[in-house]
C-alpha positions in Angstrom: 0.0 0.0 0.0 1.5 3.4 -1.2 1.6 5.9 2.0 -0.5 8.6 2.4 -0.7 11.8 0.6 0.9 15.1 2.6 -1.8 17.1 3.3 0.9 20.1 3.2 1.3 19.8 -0.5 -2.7 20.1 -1.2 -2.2 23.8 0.3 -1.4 26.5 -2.2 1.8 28.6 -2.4 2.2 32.1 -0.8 2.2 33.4 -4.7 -1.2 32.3 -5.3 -2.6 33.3 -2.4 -1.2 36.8 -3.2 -2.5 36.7 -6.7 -6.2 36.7 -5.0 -8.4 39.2 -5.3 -8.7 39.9 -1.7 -4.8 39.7 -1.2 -4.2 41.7 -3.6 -7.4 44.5 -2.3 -5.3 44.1 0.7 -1.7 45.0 -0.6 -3.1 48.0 -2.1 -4.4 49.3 1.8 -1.4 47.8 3.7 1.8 47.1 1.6 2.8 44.4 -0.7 5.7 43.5 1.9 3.4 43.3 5.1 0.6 40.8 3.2 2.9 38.3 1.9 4.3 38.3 5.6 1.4 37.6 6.7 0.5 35.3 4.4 3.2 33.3 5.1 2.7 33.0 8.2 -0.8 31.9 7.9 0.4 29.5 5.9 2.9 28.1 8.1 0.2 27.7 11.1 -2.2 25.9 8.5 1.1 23.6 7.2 1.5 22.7 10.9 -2.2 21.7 11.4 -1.9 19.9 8.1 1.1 17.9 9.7 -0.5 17.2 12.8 -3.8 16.5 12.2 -4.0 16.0 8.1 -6.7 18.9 7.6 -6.9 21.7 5.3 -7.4 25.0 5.1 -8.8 26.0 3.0 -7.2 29.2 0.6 -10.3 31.8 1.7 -9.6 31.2 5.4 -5.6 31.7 5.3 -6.3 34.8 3.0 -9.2 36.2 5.7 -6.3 35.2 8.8 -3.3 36.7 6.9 -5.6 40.2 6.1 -6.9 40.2 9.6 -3.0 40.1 10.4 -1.9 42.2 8.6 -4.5 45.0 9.0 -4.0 44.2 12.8 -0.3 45.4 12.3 -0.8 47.7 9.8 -3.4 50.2 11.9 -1.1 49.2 15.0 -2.3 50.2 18.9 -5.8 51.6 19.2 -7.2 53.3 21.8 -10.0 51.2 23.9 -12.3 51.7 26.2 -11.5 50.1 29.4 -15.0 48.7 30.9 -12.5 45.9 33.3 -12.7 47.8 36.7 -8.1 47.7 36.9 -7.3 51.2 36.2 -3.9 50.6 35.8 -4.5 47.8 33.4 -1.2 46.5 31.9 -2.5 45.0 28.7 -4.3 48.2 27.8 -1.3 50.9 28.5 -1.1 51.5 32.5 -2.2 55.1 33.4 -3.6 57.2 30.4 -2.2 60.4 29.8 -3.9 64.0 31.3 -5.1 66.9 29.2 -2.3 68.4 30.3 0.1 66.1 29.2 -1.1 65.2 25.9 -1.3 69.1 25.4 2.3 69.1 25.6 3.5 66.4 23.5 0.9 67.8 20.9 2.4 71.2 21.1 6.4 69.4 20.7 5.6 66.4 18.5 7.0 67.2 14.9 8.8 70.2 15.5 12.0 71.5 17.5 12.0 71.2 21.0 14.8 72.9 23.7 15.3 69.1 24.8 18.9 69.8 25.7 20.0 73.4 25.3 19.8 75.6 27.7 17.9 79.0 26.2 19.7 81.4 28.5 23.4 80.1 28.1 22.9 78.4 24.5 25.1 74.9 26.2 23.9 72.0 26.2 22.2 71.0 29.1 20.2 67.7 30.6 16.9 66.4 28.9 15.4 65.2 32.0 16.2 68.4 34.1 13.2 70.1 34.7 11.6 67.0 35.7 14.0 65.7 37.7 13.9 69.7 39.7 10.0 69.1 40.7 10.6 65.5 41.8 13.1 67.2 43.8 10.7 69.5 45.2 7.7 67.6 46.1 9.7 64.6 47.4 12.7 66.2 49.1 15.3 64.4 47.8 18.4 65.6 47.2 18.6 64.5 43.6 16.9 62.9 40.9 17.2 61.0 37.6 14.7 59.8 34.9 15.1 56.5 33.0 12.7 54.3 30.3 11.4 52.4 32.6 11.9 51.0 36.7 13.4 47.9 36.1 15.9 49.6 34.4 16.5 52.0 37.1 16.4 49.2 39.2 19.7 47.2 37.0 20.8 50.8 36.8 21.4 50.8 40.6 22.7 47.5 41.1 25.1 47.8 38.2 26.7 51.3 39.7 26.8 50.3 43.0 26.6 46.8 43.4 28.9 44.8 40.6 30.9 42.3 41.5 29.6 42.6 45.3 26.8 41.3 47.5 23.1 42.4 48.1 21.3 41.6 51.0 17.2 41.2 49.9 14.7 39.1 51.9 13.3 36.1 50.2 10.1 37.2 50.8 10.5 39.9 48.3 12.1 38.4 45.5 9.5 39.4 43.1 8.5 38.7 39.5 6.9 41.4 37.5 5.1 41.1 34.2 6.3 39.3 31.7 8.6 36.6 33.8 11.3 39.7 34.4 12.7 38.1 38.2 14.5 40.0 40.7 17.0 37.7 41.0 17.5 37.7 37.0 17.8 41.7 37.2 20.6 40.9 39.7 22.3 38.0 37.6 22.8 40.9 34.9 23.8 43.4 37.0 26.9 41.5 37.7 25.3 41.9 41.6 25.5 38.7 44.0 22.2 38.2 45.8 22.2 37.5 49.1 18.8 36.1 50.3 17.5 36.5 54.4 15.3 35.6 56.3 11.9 33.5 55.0 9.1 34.0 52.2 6.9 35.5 55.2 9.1 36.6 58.2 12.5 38.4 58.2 14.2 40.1 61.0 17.0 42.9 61.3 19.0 40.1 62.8 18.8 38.3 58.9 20.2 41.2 57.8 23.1 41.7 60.4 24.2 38.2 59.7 24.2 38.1 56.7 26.0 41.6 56.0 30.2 40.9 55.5 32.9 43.3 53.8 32.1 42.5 50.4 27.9 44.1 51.1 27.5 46.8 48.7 24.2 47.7 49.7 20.7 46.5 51.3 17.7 46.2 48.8 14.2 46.5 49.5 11.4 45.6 47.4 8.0 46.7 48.1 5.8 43.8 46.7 3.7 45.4 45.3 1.8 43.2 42.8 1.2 40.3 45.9 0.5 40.2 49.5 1.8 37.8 51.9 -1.1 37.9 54.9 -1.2 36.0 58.3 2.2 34.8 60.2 4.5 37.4 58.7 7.4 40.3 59.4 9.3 42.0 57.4 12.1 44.7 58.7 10.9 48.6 57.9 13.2 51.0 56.1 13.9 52.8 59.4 15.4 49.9 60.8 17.4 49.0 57.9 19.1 52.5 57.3 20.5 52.4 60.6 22.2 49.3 60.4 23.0 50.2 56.6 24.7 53.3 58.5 26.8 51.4 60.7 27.8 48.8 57.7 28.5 51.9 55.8 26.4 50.8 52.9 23.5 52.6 51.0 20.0 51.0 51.5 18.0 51.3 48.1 13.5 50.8 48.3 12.3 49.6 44.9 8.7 51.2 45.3 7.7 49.9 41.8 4.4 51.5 42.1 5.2 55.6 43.0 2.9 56.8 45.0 5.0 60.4 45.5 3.3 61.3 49.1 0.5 60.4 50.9 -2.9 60.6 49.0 -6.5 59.9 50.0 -7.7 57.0 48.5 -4.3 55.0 49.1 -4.3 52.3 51.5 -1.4 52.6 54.2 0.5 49.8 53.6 1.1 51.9 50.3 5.0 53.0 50.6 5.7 56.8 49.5 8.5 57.9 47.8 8.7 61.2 50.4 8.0 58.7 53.3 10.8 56.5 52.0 13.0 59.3 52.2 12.1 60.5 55.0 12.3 57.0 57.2 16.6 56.8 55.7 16.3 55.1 52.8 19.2 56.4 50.3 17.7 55.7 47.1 14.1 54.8 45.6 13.0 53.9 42.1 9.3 53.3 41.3 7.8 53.7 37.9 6.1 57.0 36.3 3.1 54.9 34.7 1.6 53.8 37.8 0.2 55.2 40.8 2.3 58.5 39.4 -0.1 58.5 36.2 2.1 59.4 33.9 4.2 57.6 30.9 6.3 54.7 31.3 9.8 55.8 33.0 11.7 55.0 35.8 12.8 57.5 38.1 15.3 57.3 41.1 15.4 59.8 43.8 18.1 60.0 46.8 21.9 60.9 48.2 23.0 63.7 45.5 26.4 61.4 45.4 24.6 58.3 44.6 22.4 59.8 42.0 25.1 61.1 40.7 27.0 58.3 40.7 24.2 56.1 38.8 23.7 59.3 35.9 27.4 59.3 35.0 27.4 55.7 34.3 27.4 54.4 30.9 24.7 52.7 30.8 22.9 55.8 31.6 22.5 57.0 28.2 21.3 53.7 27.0 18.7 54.2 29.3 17.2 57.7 28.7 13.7 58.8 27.8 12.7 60.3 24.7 11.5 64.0 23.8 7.8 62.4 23.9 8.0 61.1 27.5 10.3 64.4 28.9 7.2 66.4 27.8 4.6 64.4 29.4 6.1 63.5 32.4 7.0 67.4 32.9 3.1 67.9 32.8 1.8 65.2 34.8 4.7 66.4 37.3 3.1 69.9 37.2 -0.4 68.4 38.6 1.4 67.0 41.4 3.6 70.0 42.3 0.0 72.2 42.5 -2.1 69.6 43.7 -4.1 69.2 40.8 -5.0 65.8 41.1 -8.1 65.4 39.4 -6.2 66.7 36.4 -4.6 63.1 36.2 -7.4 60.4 34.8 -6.3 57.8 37.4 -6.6 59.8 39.6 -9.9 62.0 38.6 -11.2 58.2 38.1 -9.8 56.4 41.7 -11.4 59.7 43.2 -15.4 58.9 41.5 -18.1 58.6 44.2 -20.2 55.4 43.6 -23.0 57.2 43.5 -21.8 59.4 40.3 -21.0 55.8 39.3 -23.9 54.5 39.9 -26.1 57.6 37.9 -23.0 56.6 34.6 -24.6 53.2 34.4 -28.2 54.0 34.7 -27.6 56.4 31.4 -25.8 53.4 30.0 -27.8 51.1 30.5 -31.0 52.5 29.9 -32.8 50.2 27.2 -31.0 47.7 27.3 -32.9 44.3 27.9 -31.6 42.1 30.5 -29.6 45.1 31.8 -29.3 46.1 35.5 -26.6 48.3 37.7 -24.7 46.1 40.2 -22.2 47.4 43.0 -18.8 46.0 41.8 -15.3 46.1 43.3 -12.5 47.9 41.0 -8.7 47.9 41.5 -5.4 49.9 41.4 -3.5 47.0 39.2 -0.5 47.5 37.1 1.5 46.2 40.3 0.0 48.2 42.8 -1.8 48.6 45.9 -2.0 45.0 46.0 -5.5 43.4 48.0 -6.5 47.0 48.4 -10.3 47.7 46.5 -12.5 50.7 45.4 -16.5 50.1 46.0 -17.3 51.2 42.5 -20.6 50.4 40.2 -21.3 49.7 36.7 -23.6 47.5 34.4 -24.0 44.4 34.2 -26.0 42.6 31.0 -27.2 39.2 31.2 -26.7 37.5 27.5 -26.8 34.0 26.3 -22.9 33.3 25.3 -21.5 36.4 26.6 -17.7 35.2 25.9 -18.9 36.0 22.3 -20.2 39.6 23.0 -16.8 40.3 24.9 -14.7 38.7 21.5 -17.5 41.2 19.3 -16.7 44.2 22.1 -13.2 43.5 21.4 -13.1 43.4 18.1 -15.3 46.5 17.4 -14.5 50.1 16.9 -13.8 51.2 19.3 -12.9 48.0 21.3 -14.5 47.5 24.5 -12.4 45.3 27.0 -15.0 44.1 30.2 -15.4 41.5 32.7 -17.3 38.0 31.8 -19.1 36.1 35.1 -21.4 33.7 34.9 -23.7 34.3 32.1 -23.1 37.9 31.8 -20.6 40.5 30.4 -20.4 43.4 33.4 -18.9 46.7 32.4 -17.2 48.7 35.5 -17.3 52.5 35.0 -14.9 53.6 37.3 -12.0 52.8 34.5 -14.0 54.3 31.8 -13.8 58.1 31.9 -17.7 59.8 31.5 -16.6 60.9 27.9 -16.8 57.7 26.8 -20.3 56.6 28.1 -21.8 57.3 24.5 -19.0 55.0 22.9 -19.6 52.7 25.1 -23.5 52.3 24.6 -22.9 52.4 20.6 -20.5 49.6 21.3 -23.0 47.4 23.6 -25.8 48.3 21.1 -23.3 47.5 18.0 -22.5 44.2 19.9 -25.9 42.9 20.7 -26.8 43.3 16.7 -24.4 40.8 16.0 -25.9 37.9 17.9 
């Protein structure tokens, strides 16, 4: 008996498929180049099902998945509307930019900005200066820098100060943050030695002292703040640990990740500040500007003028700076937080919404609507912050038959509409989604239900 047929040779080549009406519509809107891409790469999944399970695809479908693909990459990031209840949701961009912010980048973006001249002098001067004078000034610290982003101010740190020598971090805050990035990888590639104390839920100052020897560079600690660890715990406070950092002679450096700058209403306690950090000894802190800050992504360190200084005249500096785009925005969202303008920030304007003015969104929302009603729901910081801590919020929730479909048909609309899914519902939490976008959101419900 003569063996089976290879279902991979009954599929057609990547030039017929781009001799097809619709790939060829396609190349016309997106780019030659980016269809046959993604035509190949349709084709490859459809060769591998082909090998594993002998089926075909048929031509139409690879054509409709390599235009979907390519339109996908060809349009690029869309805005959304976030219906989820995480205002800091990491998926869907962290904290969204203030008027005031995207005022400025509009006003810089495409022509000539002072970035790094000084107007007065005509020398070049530092991109991240201005900034870095107002995190001065609401935090007190001595000095400041701005990076992309807080891991890398984070391997920033622990390459400047720490190579080649020992860190002393408790196990119970060895974290992982998104996308399997692990504290003690960070430290691998900082040429750092971690040196772990103490348990996953209690360490003592004692840990510390034993552990501390004459090759210690420094004393890490890392608020976790994307987990909790509740019941039989202790962990050593940054008081504590700058005074025995200041008999070992060694800096003690608080990875905040999420930045809440000084203490706000709203923020649960066990929330660390960056002023309060300060304040308690700690000699450094980095957190990140695209959390609890609301601003764009950076990473921004604040502490001993020497040890600042120290970190911004290292190489690896440069190949760790912010762009024109992020100077200008974090400059504005800075400004709101120098004159207390907090409002003027949409996480906070949005953490800061009564539920009753959430409540009175989803009536409008839901009005007409059958099988619609307004629940009391529970929303959350996220993004890696204030961890176990919840915001009594409100929104609507919309009992459908298959409502995993009406999320995929949300998603997929325009604009896309990201919400929860329980039970046989689809619930939309208002307290991410700013009131501007109420109408958009009831066209997109009302756009999703015709589809059924």
């Amino acid at each position: 008996m003569s063996p089976a047929p290879d279902a991979r040779r009954r599929l057609p080549s990547v030039d017929a498929l781009l001799r097809t009406p619709a790939a060829r519509e396609a190349a016309s809107n997106f780019g030659r180049d980016v269809v046959r891409l993604a035509i190949r790469e349709a084709l490859d999944q459809a060769r591998g099902l082909a090998a594993r399970e002998g089926r075909v695809v048929e031509g139409t479908a690879i054509i409709k998945i390599a235009v979907r693909r390519a339109a996908g990459a060809f349009l690029g990031v869309q805005p959304v509307i976030n219906a989820t209840g995480v205002l800091l949701h990491t998926g869907l961009g962290r904290a969204p930019l203030g008027p005031a912010a995207l005022k400025a980048v509009a006003r810089t973006a495409g022509r000539y900005a002072d970035l790094e001249v000084e107007r007065t002098t005509g020398r070049r001067g530092r991109r991240t200066q201005n900034a870095e004078f107002v995190l001065r000034a609401v935090t007190g610290a001595e000095d400041a820098l701005v990076v992309n982003n807080n891991a890398a101010g984070l391997l920033l740190a622990l390459t400047a100060l720490a190579r080649r020598r020992e860190v002393i971090v408790s196990r119970g805050e060895l974290i992982e943050i998104g996308g399997e990035f692990r504290l003690p990888d960070v430290m691998a590639a900082s040429g750092a030695k971690l040196v772990e104390v103490g348990t996953t839920n209690r360490t003592r100052r004692s840990d510390y002292e034993r552990a501390a020897g004459p090759r210690t560079a420094l004393i890490l600690k890392v608020h976790p703040s994307n987990y909790q660890v509740t019941g039989f715990t202790e962990e050593v406070a940054i008081g504590p640990l700058a005074d025995l950092a200041h008999r070992l002679s060694v800096p003690v450096v608080h990875d905040l990740g999420s930045g809440l700058l000084k203490r706000t209403t709203g923020m649960p306690a066990s929330e660390p500040t960056a002023a309060g950090s300060l304040a308690a000894g700690a000699n450094l802190v980095s957190f990140s500007g695209d959390k609890l800050l609301g601003g764009p992504q950076a990473g921004i360190l604040l502490g001993r003028a020497e040890l600042v200084e120290k970190l911004r005249r290292h190489p690896m500096a440069r190949a760790l700076r912010v762009d024109v785009m992020t100077v200008v925005a974090l400059e504005a969202t800075l400004r709101e937080h120098a004159t207390a303008n907090l409002p003027g920030i949409p996480f906070w304007r949005a953490a800061s919404a009564s539920r009753r003015e959430l409540r009175a969104r989803a009536r409008a929302v839901a009005a007409g609507f059958e099988g619609a009603s307004i629940v009391d729901t529970e929303a959350v910081a996220g993004g890696g912050s204030a961890p176990g801590h919840t915001t009594a919020s409100a929104g609507v929730r919309l009992r459908v038959p298959h409502p995993e479909g009406i999320a995929t048909t949300l998603r997929d609309g325009r604009p896309p509409v990201f919400c929860r899914v329980e039970e046989e519902a689809v619930v939309f939490d208002l307290r991410s989604v700013a009131p501007e976008e109420d109408d958009d959101l009831r066209r997109a419900i009302r756009y999703a239900l015709s589809q059924r």
